[in-house]
N, C-alpha and C positions, 0 to 999 in steps of 0.2 A: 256727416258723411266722412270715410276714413281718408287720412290721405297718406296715399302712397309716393313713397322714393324708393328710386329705381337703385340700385348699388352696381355702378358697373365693375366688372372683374378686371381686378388687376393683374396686366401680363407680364407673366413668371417667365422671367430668362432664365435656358438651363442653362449650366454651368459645362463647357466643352471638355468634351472627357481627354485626361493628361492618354495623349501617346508613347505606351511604354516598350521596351526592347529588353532584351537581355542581350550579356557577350558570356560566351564561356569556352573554357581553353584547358585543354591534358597537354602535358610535352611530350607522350612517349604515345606508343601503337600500342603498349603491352594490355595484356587483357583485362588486368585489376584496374588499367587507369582508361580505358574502354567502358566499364559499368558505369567509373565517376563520372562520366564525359555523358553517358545517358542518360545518370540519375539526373547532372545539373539539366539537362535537357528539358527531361518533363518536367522537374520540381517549378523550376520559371516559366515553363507552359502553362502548369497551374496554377500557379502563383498570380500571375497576369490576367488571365482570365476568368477568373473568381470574385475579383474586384470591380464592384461595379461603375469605379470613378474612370478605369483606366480601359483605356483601349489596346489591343493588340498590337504590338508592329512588329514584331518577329524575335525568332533567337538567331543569335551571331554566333557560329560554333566553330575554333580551330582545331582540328583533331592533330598531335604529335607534331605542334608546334613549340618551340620553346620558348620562354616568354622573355627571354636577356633579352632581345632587341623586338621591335615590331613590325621591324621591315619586311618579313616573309610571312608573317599574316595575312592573306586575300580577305578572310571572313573580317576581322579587324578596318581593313582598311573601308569595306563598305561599309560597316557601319556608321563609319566616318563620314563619308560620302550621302550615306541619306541623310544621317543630322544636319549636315549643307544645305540639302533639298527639302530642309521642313518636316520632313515623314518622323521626327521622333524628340519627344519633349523631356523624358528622361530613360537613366541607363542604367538597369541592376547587374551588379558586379557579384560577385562570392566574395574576394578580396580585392586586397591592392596588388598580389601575387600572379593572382589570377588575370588581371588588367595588365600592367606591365612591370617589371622588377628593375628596369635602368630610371633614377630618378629624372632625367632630363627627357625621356620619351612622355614619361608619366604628367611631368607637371606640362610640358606643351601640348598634349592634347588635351587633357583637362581645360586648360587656358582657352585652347581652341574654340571647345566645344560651350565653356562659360560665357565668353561673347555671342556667342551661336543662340543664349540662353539655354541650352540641354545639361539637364541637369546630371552627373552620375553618384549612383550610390551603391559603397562599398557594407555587404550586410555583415561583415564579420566586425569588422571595425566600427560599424556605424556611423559613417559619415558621409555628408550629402555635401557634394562640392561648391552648391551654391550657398552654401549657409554660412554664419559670418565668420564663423574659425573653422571652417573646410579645409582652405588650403594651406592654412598654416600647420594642422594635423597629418594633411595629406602629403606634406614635405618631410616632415619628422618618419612616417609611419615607411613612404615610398624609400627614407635612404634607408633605414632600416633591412628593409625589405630588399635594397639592393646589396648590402654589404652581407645579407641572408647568403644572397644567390653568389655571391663572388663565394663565399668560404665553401660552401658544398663546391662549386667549381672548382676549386682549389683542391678538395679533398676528392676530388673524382681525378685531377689528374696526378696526382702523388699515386692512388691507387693504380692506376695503368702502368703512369713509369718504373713502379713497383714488380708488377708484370712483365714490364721491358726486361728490365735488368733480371727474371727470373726465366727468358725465352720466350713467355706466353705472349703471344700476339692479342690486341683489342680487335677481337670478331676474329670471322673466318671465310674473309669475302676473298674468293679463287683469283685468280688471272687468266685470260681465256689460256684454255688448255688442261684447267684443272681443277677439280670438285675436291672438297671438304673431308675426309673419313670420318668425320663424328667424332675420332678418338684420338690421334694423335700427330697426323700429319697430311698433307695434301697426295690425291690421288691422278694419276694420268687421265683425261678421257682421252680413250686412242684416238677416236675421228677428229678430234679438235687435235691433239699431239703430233699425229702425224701433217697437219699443216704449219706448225709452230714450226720443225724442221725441214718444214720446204722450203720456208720462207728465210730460213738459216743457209739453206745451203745453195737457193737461188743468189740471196744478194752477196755470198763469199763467189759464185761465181762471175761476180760482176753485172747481174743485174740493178735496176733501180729500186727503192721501197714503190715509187708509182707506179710503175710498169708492175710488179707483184700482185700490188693492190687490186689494178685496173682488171688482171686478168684473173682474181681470185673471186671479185664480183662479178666479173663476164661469167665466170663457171657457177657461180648461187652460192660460193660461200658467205655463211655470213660469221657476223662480230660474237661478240659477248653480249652485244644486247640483241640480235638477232637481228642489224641493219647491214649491210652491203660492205665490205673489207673497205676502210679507208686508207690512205696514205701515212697518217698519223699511227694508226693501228699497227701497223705494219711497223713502222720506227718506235712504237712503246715495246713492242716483241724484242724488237734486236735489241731493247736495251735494258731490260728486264733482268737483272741479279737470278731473279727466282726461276728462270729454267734450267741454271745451273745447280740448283736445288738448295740455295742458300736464300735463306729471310733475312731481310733488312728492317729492324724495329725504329719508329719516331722518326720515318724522312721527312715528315710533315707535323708541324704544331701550328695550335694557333693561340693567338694575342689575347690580349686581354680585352680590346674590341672586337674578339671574335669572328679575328680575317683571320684565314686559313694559310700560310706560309709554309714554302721548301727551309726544312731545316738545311741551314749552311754554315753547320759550326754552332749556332746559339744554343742546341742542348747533345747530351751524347746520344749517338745512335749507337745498334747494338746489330750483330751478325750473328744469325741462328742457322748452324747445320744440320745438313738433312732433315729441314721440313717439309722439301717439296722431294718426289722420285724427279729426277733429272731430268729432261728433252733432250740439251746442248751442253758441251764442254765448255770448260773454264776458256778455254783457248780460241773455242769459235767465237764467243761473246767479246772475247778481248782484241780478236780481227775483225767484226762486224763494227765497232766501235771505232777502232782506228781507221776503217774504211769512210765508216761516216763522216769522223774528223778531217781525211782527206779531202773527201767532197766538199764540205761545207768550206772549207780554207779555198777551194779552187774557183766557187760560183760567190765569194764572200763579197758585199758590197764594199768598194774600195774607200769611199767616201761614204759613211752614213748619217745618220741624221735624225734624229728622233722629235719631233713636232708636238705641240703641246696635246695633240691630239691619240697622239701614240698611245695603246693600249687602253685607249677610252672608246673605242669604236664597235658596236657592237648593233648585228642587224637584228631588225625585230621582227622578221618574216620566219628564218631561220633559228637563228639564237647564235650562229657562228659572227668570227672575228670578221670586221670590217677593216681590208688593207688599202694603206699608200703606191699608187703605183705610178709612175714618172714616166712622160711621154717628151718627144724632143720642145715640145713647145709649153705644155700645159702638167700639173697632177690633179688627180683622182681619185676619191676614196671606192674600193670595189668590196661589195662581198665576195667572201675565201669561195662559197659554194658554189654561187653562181660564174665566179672568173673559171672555177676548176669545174664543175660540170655543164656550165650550159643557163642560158633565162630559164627554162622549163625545170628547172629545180629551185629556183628562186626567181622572187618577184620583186627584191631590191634592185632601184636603178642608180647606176653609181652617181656623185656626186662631185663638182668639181671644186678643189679646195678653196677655190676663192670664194664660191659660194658658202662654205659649211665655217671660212671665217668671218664672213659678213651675217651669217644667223648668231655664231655664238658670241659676237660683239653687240647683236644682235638684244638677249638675255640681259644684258647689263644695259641695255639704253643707251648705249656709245656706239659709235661709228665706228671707232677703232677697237681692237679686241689687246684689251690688257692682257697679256700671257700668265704675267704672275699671278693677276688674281683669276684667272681660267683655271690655272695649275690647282691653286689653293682652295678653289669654291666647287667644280666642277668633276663628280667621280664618273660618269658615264654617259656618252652620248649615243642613244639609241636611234638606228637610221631606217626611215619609212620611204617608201617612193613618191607622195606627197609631204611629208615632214620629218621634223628633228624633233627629239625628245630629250631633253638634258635633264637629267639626276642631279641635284646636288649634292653635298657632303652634308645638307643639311636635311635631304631626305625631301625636299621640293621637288615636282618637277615643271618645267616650264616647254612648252609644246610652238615649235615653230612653222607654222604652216606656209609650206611653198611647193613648186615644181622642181624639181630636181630632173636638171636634163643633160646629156651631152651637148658639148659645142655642135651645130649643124643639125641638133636633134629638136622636137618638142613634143608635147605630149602626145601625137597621133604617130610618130615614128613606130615601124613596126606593126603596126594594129590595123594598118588599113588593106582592105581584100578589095577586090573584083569579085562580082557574082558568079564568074568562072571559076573564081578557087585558085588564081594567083594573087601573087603582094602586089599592094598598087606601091609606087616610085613618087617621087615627090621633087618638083622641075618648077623654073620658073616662067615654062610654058609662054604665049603670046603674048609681046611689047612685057616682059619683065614679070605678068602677073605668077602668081606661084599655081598649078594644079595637081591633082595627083591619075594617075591614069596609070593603067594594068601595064603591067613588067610586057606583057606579050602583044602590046599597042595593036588591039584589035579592037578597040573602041568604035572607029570610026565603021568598017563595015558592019561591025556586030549592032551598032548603033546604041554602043552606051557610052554615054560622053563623060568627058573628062572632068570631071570634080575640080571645080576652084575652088579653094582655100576659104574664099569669104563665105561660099557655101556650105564649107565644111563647118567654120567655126559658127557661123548663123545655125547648122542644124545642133551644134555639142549646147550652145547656149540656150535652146527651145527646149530642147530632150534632156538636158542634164541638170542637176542645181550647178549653182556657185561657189567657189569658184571652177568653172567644169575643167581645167587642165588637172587639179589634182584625180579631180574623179575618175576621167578616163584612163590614169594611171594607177589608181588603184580598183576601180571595179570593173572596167572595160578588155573584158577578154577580146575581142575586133569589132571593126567597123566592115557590113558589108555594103560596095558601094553598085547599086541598079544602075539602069541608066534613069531611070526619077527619084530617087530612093538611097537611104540610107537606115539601115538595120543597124542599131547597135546592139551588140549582144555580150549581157553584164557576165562577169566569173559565176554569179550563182547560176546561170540558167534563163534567166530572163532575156528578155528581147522587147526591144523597143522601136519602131519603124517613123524614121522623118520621112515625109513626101516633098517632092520640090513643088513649088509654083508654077 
């Protein structure tokens, strides 16, 4: 009789397919570098997906980016971001040009993303950064590559100031008031002209640039970009060379770290006549000026004082400057927007400085806030109404989450209604407790009773996540208060109803 054995099968582990990505980057808009920008597109579309070891994870694409630095790259920085989050095992590159061209961006994300395990690879040069002379090649190839981009830099601006010194302006971006002729000098538009010398002949009469402003947007004029006449706008007019029809070439250069700088003396500038057809006289421009100067010496702060924080403060609802501003007792950092128009233009809530030096001592793990190395480590502090967001010079950023309140305020100030459609008020009500009740204290015959505090904060902790004070500051457009009931109703639209017991 035969005898049978069985053979059982042995289980085949597949092998998990490598997660691949592309990044791909043009520095310019123009159209030749438009097609490159598409070709690399699909080429790594197809590339990727043809292979059947590799899995899709996307293209990363910065269009009319430039590659000296990486900091204003968004597509860039995600990609970064998912290699973090596991979504991506390796990274196809064009070059090391095409990645980045400053050698110290270049080797720290590499570094980055090699403890990460993600591998990148550059297909002109042929080299995979995890392999064992990766990055020894990819230091050599990257300074190269950077001393590439500094010499063409070099030769682009020799060619401008070349320009300079022969009249010709780099571009031919207007100043409100005036369009391009294509051929050889700037044209009037009358309906923008004739406000350039309202605005001329209002403030020689002694009005303010605010007052101008205020009543130029009251009427629907608008800017150069088509937003509402600001104050600023108004003081670039009065001080503007070129409505007296004279160009000013190279007020502005930048460094070799490619920070953009008021030339003040470090290269020559150059004075080109009649580029522009005129608005204003030599002479109103030169009394608009010394009226300013006037001003400014009369309202000048006698004592000033400049904070480690000065010029580092910037809102992140807005995009405008975050000021110091000095109360008899306390200071306070306020958005420019919201102090000069109103909360309903903004949604930053100020900050009191004792707070904003307790977060940024904060950053470093010390209790006390070293200044010198805040000064030296710290380029931008971006201001949220639940947090702080610190830039460093190292291109870090580190995220401080807290309330930001006024002294007497907290996170429901402001935000709390009556079902009538007044602001409820905020008291420390019976034997000390705090409540809040309608401005027009008709609770008691209307029979909606007054909201305690431990009620309030009982229903933000049910209905809201944690921590709920930043939330109601940043997504709680009001609280309305029933007399059982509390509706919160979020910025987007949504609504959410606590009931009492």
């Amino acid at each position: 009789m035969p005898k049978i054995i069985k053979i059982k099968p042995k289980k085949v582990e597949l092998k998990p397919k490598l997660k691949v990505a592309a990044y791909a980057r043009v520095s310019t808009d123009e159209k030749e570098q438009q097609r490159s920008f598409s070709a690399q597109i699909s080429y790594y579309n197809d590339l990727i997906q043809r292979n059947p070891e590799w899995k899709f994870s996307g293209i990363y694409a910065d269009l009319g980016i430039s590659g000296t630095s990486t900091r204003n790259r968004e597509e860039f920085h995600r990609l970064i971001a998912d290699c973090e989050q596991g979504k991506i095992d390796l990274v196809l590159v064009k070059s090391i040009s095409r990645f980045a061209r400053d050698t110290v961006d270049t080797l720290r994300t590499i570094r980055r993303l090699k403890d990460l395990g993600v591998a990148v690879y550059f297909e002109r040069e042929q080299i995979n950064t995890l392999s064992h002379d990766g990055e020894f090649l990819l230091t050599l190839l990257a300074s190269f590559a950077q001393e590439e981009s500094r010499s063409i830099s070099e030769n682009i601006k020799w060619a401008i100031r070349k320009k300079f010194e022969q009249g010709i302006p780099n571009g031919h971006k207007a100043p409100y008031g005036y369009r391009w002729d294509g051929v050889e000098m700037f044209r009037i538009i009358p309906e923008q002209g004739v406000i350039v010398q309202e605005i001329y002949r209002r403030y020689l009469a002694g009005e303010s640039a605010y007052g101008i402003a205020k009543d130029l947007a009251a009427r629907g004029v608008t800017g150069q970009q088509g937003g509402p006449f600001e104050q600023t706008s108004v003081k670039d007019i009065l001080s503007n060379i070129s409505y007296t029809g004279t160009m000013i070439l190279q007020k502005n250069f930048f460094t070799e770290n490619h920070v953009r700088r008021k030339n003040k003396g470090e290269l020559p500038m150059f004075y080109v006549e009649e580029m522009f057809e005129p608005l204003v006289s030599v002479e109103d421009l030169k009394k608009a000026q010394q009226i300013r100067a006037q001003r400014a010496e009369r309202q000048a702060n006698k004592n000033p004082k400049l904070t480690v924080f000065s010029g580092r403060m910037k809102c992140g609802y807005c995009g405008m400057g975050v000021s110091r501003r000095t109360s008899a007792t306390r200071k306070r950092w306020v958005c420019n927007t919201r102090e000069r128009k109103g909360a309903k233009f903004c949604d930053c809530r100020p900050i009191w400085e004792e707070e904003l030096i307790k977060a940024s001592a904060q950053i470093f793990g010390t209790s006390e806030l070293d200044e010198e190395k805040f000064l030296k480590e710290v380029k931008q502090v971006t201001v949220y109404s639940d947090r702080l967001e610190f830039l460093t010079s190292r291109g870090v950023k580190h995220y401080i989450r807290q309330f930001n309140g006024l002294r007497g305020q907290n996170a429901f100030t402001n935000k709390v209604w009556c079902s009538c459609g007044e602001k409820c008020q905020r008291d420390k009500g019976y034997q000390g407790k705090k409540v809040w009740y309608c401005s027009k204290r008709h609770y008691q015959e209307d029979k909606v009773r007054a909201l305690t505090e431990e009620d309030l904060l009982k229903a933000a902790e049910m209905v809201l996540e944690n921590p709920y004070q930043q939330t109601v500051v940043r997504d709680i457009e009001k609280l309305v208060v029933g007399s059982d009931s509390i509706e919160f109703r979020f910025k987007n639209g949504e609504a959410t109803t606590w009931q009492r017991k």
